[in-house]
N, C-alpha and C positions, 0 to 999 in steps of 0.2 A: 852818483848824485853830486851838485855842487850845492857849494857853503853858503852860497845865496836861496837855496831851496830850504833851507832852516829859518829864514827873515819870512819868506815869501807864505809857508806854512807853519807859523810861529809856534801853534798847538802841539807841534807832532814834538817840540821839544822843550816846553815849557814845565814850569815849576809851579804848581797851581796853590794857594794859601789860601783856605778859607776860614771867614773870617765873622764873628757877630758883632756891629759895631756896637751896642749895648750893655757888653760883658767885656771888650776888647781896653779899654783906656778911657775915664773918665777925664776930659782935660778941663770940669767947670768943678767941680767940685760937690757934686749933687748926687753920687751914689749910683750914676747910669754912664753910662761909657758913651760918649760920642764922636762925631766925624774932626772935632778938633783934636779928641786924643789921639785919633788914628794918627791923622796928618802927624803928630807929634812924634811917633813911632816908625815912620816909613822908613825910617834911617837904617834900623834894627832888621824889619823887611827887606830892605836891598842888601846889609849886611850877611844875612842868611841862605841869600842868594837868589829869594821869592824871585819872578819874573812875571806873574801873572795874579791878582788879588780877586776873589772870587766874594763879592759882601752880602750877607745873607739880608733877607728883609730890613731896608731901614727907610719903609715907606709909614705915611699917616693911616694908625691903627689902632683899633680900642684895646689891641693887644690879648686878646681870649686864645690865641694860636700862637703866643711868641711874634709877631707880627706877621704872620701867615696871613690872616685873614685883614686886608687891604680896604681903604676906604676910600682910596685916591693913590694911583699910577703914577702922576704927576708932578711927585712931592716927594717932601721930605719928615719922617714923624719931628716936629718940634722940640720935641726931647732931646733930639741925636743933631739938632743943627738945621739949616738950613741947604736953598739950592745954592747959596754962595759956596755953604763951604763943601758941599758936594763937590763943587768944582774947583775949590782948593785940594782938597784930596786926588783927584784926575792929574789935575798940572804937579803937583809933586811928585805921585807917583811916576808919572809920565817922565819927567826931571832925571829919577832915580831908574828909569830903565823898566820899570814895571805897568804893565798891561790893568786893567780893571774890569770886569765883569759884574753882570748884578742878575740879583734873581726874577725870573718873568712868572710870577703868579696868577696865571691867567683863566684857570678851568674854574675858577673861583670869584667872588667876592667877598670881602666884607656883609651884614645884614646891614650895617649902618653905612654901607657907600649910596651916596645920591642914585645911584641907578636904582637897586634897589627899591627905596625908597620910593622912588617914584611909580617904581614895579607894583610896588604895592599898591598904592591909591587907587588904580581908578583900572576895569578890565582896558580901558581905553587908551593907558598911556602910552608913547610911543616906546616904552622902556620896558613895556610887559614883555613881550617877547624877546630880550633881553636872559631871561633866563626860560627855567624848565617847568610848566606848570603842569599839574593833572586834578582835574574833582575826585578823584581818586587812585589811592597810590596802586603801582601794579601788583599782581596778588604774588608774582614769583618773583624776588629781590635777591641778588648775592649777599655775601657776608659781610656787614660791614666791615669798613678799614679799619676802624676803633672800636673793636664789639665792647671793651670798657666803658665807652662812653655812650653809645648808638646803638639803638635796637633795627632801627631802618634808618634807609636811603633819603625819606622820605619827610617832611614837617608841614603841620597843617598852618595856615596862617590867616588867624582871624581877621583882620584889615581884607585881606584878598579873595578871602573865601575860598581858596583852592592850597592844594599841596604844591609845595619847589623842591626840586631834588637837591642833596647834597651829600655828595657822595662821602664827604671829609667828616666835617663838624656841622650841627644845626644853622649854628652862626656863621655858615661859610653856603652860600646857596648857588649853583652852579650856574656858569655861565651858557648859552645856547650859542653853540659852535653853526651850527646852521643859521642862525641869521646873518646875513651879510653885512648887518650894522657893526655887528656886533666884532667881525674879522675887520673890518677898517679901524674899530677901535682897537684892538689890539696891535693892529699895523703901524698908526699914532703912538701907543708908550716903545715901541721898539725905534722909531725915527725918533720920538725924543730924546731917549739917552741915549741915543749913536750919536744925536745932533750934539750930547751933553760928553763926549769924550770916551764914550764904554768901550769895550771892544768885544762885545759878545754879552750873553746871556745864558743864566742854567735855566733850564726848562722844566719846573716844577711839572711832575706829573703827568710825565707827557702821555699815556695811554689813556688817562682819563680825560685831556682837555680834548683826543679825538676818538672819545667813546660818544655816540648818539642812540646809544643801545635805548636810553629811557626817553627821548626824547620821541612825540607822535609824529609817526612818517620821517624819523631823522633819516633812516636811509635814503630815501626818494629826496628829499630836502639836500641833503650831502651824502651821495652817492659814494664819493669816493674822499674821506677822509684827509687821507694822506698826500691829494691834492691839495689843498690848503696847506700843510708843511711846507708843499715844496714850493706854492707862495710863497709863505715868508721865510723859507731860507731865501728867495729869490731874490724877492724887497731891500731882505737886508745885505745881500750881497750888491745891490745894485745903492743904497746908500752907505756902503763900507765894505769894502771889499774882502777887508784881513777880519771882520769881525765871527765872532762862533756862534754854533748854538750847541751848548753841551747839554744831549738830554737825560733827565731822571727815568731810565724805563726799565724797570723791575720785571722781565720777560723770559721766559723760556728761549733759548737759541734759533730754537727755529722762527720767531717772532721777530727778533733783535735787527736782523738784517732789513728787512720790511722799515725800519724809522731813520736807517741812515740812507734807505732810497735805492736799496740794490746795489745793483756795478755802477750808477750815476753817480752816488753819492750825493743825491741833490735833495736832504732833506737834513739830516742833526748832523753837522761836523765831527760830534763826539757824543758817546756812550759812557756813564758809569755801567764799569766790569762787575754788577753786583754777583754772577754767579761763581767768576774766581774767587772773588774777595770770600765767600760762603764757604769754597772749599776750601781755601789757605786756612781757613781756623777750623774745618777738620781735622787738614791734615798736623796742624799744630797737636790736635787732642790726640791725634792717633800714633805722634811719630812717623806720619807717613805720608812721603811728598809725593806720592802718586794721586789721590783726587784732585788735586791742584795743577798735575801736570795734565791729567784727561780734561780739565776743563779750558785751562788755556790752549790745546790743540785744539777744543770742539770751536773757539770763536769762528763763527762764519767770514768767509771770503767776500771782500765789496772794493770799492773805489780803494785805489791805494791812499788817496787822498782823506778819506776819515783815520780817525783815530777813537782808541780804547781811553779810559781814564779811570788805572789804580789808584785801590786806596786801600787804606789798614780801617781808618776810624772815619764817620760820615758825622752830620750834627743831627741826624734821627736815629732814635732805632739800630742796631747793631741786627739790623735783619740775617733772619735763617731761613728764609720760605720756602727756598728752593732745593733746600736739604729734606730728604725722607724723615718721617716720626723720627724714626730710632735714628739717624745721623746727628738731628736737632737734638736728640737727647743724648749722645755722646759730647756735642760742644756745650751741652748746658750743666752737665756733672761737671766738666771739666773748668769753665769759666763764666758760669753762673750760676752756683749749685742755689743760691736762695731765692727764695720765690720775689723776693723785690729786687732780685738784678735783671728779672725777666720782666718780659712785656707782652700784651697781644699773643701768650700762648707760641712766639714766633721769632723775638728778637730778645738782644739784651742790652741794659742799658750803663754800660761801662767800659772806661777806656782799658787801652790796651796792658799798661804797665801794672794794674792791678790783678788784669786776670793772669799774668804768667808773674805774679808775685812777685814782681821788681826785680827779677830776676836779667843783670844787666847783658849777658849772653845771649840769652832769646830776643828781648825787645830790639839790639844793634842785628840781630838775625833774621826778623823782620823787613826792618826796614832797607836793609841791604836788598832785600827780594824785593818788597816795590820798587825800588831805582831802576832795580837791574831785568824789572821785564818790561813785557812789550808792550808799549805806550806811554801815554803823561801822567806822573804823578801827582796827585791832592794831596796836602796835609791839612789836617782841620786843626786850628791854633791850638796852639799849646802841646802838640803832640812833640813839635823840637826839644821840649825840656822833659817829656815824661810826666802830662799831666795827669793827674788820676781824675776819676768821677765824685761827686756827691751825690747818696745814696738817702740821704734824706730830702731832700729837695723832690725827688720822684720821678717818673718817666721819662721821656725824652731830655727834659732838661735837666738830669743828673750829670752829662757832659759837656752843658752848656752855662758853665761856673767861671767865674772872673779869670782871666789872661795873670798869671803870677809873676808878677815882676822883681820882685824882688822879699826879703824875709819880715819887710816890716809889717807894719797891721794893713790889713785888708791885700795883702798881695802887693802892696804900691800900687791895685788898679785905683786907686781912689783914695783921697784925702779926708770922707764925708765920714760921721760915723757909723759904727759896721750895720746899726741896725736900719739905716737910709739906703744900702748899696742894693742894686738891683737885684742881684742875688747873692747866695750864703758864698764866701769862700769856702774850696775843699777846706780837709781838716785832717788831720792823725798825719799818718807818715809819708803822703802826699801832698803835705799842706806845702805853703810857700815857705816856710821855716825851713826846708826840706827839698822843695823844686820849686826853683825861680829861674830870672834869664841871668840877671846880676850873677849870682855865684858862679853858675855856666859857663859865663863868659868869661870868668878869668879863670876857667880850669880846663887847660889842654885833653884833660881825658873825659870831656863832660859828654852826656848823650847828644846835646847841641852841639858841641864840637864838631861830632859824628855826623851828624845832619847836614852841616857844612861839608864836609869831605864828600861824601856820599852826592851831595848837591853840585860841586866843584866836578868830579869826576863826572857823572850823569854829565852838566854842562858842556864839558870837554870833548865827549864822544858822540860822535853824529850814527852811531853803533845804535845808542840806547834812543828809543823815539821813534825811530826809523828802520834799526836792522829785521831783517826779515829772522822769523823767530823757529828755533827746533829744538826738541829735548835730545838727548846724546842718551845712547843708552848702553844701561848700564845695572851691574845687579843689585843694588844697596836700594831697599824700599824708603830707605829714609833719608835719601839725597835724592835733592833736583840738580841735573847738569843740564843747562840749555846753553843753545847759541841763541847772536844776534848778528846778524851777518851784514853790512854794508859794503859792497864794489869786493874788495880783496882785504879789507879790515874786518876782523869776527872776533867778538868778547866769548868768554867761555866764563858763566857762573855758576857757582856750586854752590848748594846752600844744603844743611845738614839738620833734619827735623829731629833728630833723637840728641837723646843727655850724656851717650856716649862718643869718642872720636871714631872714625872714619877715616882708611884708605881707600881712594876709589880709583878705580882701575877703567881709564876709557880710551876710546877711542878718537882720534880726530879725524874730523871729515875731510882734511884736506891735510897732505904732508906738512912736515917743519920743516925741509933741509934746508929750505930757502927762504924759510921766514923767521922771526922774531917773536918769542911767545916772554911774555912780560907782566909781572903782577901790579896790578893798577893803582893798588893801594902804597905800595912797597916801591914800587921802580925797578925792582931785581929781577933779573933777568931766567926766566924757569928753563932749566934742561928738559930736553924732550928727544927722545928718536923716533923720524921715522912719522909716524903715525900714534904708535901708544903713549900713553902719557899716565903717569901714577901723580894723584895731589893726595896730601893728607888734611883733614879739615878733623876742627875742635870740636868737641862737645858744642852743638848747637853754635859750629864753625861757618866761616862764608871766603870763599875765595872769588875774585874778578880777576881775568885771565884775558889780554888783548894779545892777538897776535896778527902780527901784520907784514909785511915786504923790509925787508934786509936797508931797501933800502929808504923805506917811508919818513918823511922828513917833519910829520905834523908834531906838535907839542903838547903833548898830554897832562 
């Protein structure tokens, strides 16, 4: 490959930061974090090395969903700024090197968006079919998404006299993918903020915005689905060509390959890996990196041109669904043993550094493993400094608690008093007194420190992103050894799931006489004969291992 194919497919090596501008930096002084405080921050973002900002809902919303639930595409919630400084935020970032993405909530509306609305009034309006109506709901429903909240799919609605599906929330009524009004509307808010500097889109939900399972005649209406995706990848390839679509699809493997378009590749740029991410916190509970390494060999085969997108922490849900009963309940003894860390019977609702007990071994052994496998990595804010959850707050937004900036009151997110801030700051021995950026950043051994290196390195190596991926094998159930193989450059990572050290004994797939095998972190240069190779790693140790030609000239 050339170094121009890294510009060209920016995703396959990007540093993804996602981000709630709400809870992210107040910059008015009013207790809500908005698009001015971001811009204020971006510095900090370039500093850490981000290359990619991924912004959660920060659309016009009565806000019953965290701003899920949309009343307008086109816009900005008032609260968080306007379209000016939306597009302050783009040119700075853009300044600083960093890409912008924004979330496409599309299977969905608001109940208070004009469409709606209009949906309502009259069987007549041109907005009716617009969503999903039935004089009665069908008598055979799956489970809801939210069975906390939702008994059915379904709500009846006196103005309209018929039922609207919704698959999410009541207040959230679904959009009908089969109208073709309805596809050039969604076509519009993706030209508009391509028009507005984005460079891509996360695709909320993507199996439900092309489910027509309850929709009358959707099949016959929209025959084929996943036609339509590869519209609007097509749209948006032809109004931006570098721009993504990274989609949300929570799928069984054999499914997954089906949304990225096959061997085309002409349908989601990128995938959240939810089923590794599942088994990497088995195998954390178990000591043992083999379900982690059988699921990252099962990712189906497609375009070389998509990409995977790891992650440790997401901003919903700490999903398990794809784990058996008893797997789900070995990570829920282990890192959710109370019933209010869990959620949905399915997920839990806590960041990463609480549930391995701050323990600074594990959580730098973590994240050393997202860097170092195959694909792009996500950080969801605040994971650089080790933030924890708030567990009184509740559900999903227990991880969605003010950005900690520093030890004074309210985190430094805000100047407002604490009982005006949007939401609670953590508290106890996660609080900001405890984990900020400030301190962080002037201590050479901080978990951000780490972040940086680990981001630096990743940067560095056209290996990570790109190399074609294999585990090495070997007998210790509780190390992963994989490669990443690019041209004649191949990394070697080891990472060690048990609390004891490890010697491991492997093999290389290709001699050393004539190449250089070098520790990434270190710069020192590792002995090797031959083919065999002995590494010793720490109690929940991690080794990076590049080896390359005697006489390879690149700078690492």
């Amino acid at each position: 490959m050339k170094v121009s194919d890294t510009s060209d497919l920016w995703w396959k090596s990007a540093v993804i930061y996602c981000l709630d501008v709400e809870v992210f930096m107040d910059g008015d002084g009013n207790g809500i974090g908005d698009l001015g405080g971001l811009a204020s921050r971006l510095d900090y973002l370039e500093e850490l090395g981000v290359t990619c900002l991924w912004l959660m809902p920060f659309y016009p919303s009565p806000d019953r969903d965290d701003g899920y639930d949309i009343s307008e595409f086109l816009g900005v919630d008032r609260r968080l700024g306007d379209l000016g400084d939306f597009v302050e935020v783009i040119r700075i970032a853009e300044d600083r090197g960093m890409r912008v993405i924004v979330d496409l909530v599309v299977n969905h509306t608001s109940d208070e968006h004009p469409w709606f609305k209009a949906a309502r009034s009259s069987p007549d309006s041109p907005y009716r079919d617009f969503y999903v109506w039935r004089d009665e709901p069908p008598k055979r429903q799956p489970k809801p998404v939210f069975p906390d909240q939702e008994t059915s799919d379904w709500q009846y609605d006196e103005k309209a006299g018929q039922y609207y599906q919704h698959v999410f929330y009541r207040q959230q009524p679904d959009l009908n993918i089969t109208n073709e009004r309805v596809r050039d509307e969604i076509a519009k808010i993706v030209g508009f903020w391509v028009q507005l500097g984005v460079s891509g889109f996360r695709v909320d939900a993507v199996p439900f915005l092309l489910d027509t399972t309850g929709i009358v005649d959707g099949a016959a209406l929209l025959p084929d689905p996943h036609a339509y995706l590869r519209d609007l990848r097509s749209f948006l390839d032809r109004r931006s060509g570098q721009a993504i679509l990274l989609g949300e699809v929570n799928l069984p493997r054999s499914d997954q390959n089906t949304f990225f378009g096959g061997k085309e590749g002409d349908e989601l740029t990128m995938q959240f890996d939810f089923i590794s991410m599942q088994k990497m916190y088995l195998s954390l509970a178990r000591g043992d990196a083999r379900p982690l390494a059988k699921a990252l060999l099962s990712r189906p085969k497609g375009s070389p041109d998509i990409q995977w997108a790891n992650f440790v922490r997401n901003h919903d849900e700490l999903t398990l669904d794809k784990l058996t009963d008893k797997e789900r309940a070995e990570v829920f003894a282990a890192f959710g043993p109370e019933k209010r860390m869990q959620v949905y019977d399915r997920g839990l609702v806590r960041r990463l550094p609480p549930m391995l007990q701050g323990d600074p071994r594990r959580i730098r052994m973590v994240y050393s493993l997202m860097f170092s496998l195959p694909g792009t990595p996500v950080l969801f804010y605040g994971e650089e400094i080790g933030m924890g959850e708030n567990l009184d707050v509740g559900g999903r937004l227990s991880v969605r608690t003010p950005m900690q900036w520093n030890a004074d009151r309210n985190g430094g997110f805000s100047t407002a008093p604490t009982s005006k801030l949007r939401r609670a700051v953590t508290s106890g021995g996660f609080g900001p007194e405890h984990v900020n950026v400030a301190d962080q950043r002037r201590d050479p051994d901080s978990l951000l420190a780490f972040i940086r290196t680990l981001i630096r390195h990743y940067r560095n190596g056209r290996e990570f992103g790109w190399g074609a991926f294999d585990v090495l094998e070997q007998p210790d159930k509780a190390v992963l050894a994989h490669t990443l193989t690019v041209g004649d450059r191949q990394i070697i990572a080891l990472h060690n799931f048990a609390s004891e050290p490890r010697e491991v004994q492997l093999t290389l797939p290709a001699t050393a006489d004539d190449r250089r095998l070098t520790d990434v972190f270190t710069g020192i240069q590792v002995p090797v004969e031959g083919k065999a190779l002995t590494v010793s790693l720490d109690a929940y140790g991690y080794r990076w291992l590049r080896l390359t030609a005697l006489d390879d000239i690149d700078l690492y």
